[in-house]
Structures are given as structure tokens and as C-alpha cells.
N, C-alpha and C positions, 0 to 999 in steps of 0.2 A: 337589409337591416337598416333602417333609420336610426340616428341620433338625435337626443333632444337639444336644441340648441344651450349652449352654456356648458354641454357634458368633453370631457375630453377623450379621446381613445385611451384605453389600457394599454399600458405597457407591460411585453410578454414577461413574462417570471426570469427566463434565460434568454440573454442576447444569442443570436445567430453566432458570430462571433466564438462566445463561448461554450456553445454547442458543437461546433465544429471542435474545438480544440479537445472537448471531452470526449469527442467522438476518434480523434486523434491517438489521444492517449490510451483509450481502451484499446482501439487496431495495435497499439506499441507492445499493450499488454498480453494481448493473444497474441499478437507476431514473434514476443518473446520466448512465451513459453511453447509454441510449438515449436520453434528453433531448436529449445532443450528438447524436446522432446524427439526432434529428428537425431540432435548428436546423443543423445541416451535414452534407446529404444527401451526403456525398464521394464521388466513384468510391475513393479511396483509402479502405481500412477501417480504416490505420493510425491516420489524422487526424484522426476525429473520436474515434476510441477513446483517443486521449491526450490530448484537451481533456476528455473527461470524467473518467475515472482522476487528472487532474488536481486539476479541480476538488471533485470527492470528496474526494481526498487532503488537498487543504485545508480544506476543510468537519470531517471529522475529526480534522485536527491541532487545529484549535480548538475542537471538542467536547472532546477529552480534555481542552485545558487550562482550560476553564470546567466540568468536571467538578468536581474537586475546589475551588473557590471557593462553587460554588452546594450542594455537600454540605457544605460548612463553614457555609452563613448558614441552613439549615436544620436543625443539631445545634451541638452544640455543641466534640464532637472532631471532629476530622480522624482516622479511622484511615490506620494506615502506608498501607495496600495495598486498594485499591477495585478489584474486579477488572473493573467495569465502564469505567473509566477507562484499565485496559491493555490491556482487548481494542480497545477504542475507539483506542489510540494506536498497537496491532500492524496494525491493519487500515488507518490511517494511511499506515503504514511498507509495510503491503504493495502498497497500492494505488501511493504514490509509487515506490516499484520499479518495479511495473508501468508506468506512466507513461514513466520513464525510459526502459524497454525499446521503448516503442510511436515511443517519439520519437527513438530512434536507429533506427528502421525504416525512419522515413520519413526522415530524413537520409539513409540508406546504402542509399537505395534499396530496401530488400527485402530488402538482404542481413542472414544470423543473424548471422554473426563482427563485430564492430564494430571489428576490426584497423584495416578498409579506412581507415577513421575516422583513423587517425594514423602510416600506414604507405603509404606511395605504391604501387602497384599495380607488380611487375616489379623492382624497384629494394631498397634495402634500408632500413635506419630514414633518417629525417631528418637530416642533419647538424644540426649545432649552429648557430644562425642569428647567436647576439650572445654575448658574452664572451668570457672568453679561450680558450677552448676554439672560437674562432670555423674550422669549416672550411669549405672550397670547393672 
């Protein structure tokens, strides 16, 4: 493949760097939840998948936030923006999603819509239980 003179190379969309570490994070997140999944063999596959996305999810809430302390006591600045620290704190956030999603599975039985959840089955929303708004 020639280049025109005067053109510069493309620079890849994702550094190496941050592929590895995304690549990291995911092994952290299967490594999680099949751990739960060893210590709670469930008939349900909802159950033990949201104790593990759980605990993941917390494990990397507090890496990202000990990220930037321990890159502080080994330099001297803080830069603004460490991007190892936001992919660390999105995957956080995703995994906690997920979490959430697994654990209203197993609440609502199975079901996708999580309506069921605050909306009585047949009938229509909740009345008002306490205030002034109180009906019956």
C-alpha cells in the first residue's frame, strides 16, 4: 500500500493499550460471574448471574476510585483525564446495569417488561395509598 506524500497514517480508533485493558476487564467480568456461579450452582441462571455482575460491579467502582490516588502517589500531577480510570468506572456502570436487569428477572419471574413490578396484573395503576390524594 503506498502513501501519497504529504498524507499522514491513521491513527487506530483504540490504542493497544486500551484494548488490552478492555480486554481485561471483560476476562474480570466472566471470571466473576462464573465464580458465582461455581459457589451457587442455581437451577435459576438469573441468580447466580446477578450476584456476580454484582459483585464485579463493585470491585470496579473501587478500582476506578483508587485509580487516581495511587497515580497521584506515584507522580507527581494528576492529569485531568486517565483513561484507564474511565473505562474502569463505564464498565462499572455497565456491569451495575446489568446487575440490576438480572435482579428484576428474578423478581418478576422471567418476565422482560418490569411493568409487572408496579402495575397490578388486569387492573390499572395503583391508587394513591397515603395523602391527600388518598383514594379507595
Amino acid at each position: 500500500m503506498t502513501m501519497k506524500s504529504g498524507t499522514k497514517p491513521r491513527k487506530p480508533l483504540v490504542s493497544r493499550d486500551r484494548l488490552r485493558a478492555h480486554l481485561a476487564l471483560a476476562a474480570g467480568t466472566i471470571a466473576g460471574c462464573e465464580l458465582a456461579f461455581i459457589y451457587d450452582p442455581s437451577a435459576v441462571f438469573a441468580e447466580p448471574l446477578s450476584v456476580g455482575l454484582g459483585y464485579v460491579s463493585l470491585v470496579y467502582l473501587v478500582a476506578s476510585l483508587l485509580i487516581g490516588p495511587l497515580y497521584l502517589a506515584r507522580q507527581r500531577r494528576n492529569p485531568v483525564n486517565l483513561y484507564l480510570r474511565r473505562d474502569v468506572g463505564i464498565w462499572a456502570g455497565v456491569t451495575a446495569l446489568l446487575h440490576v436487569f438480572f435482579s428484576f428477572q428474578i423478581y418478576a419471574q422471567g418476565q422482560l417488561l418490569v411493568t409487572s413490578l408496579f402495575l397490578p396484573t388486569g387492573r390499572g395503576p395503583l391508587p394513591a395509598a397515603v395523602g391527600p390524594l388518598r383514594l379507595e
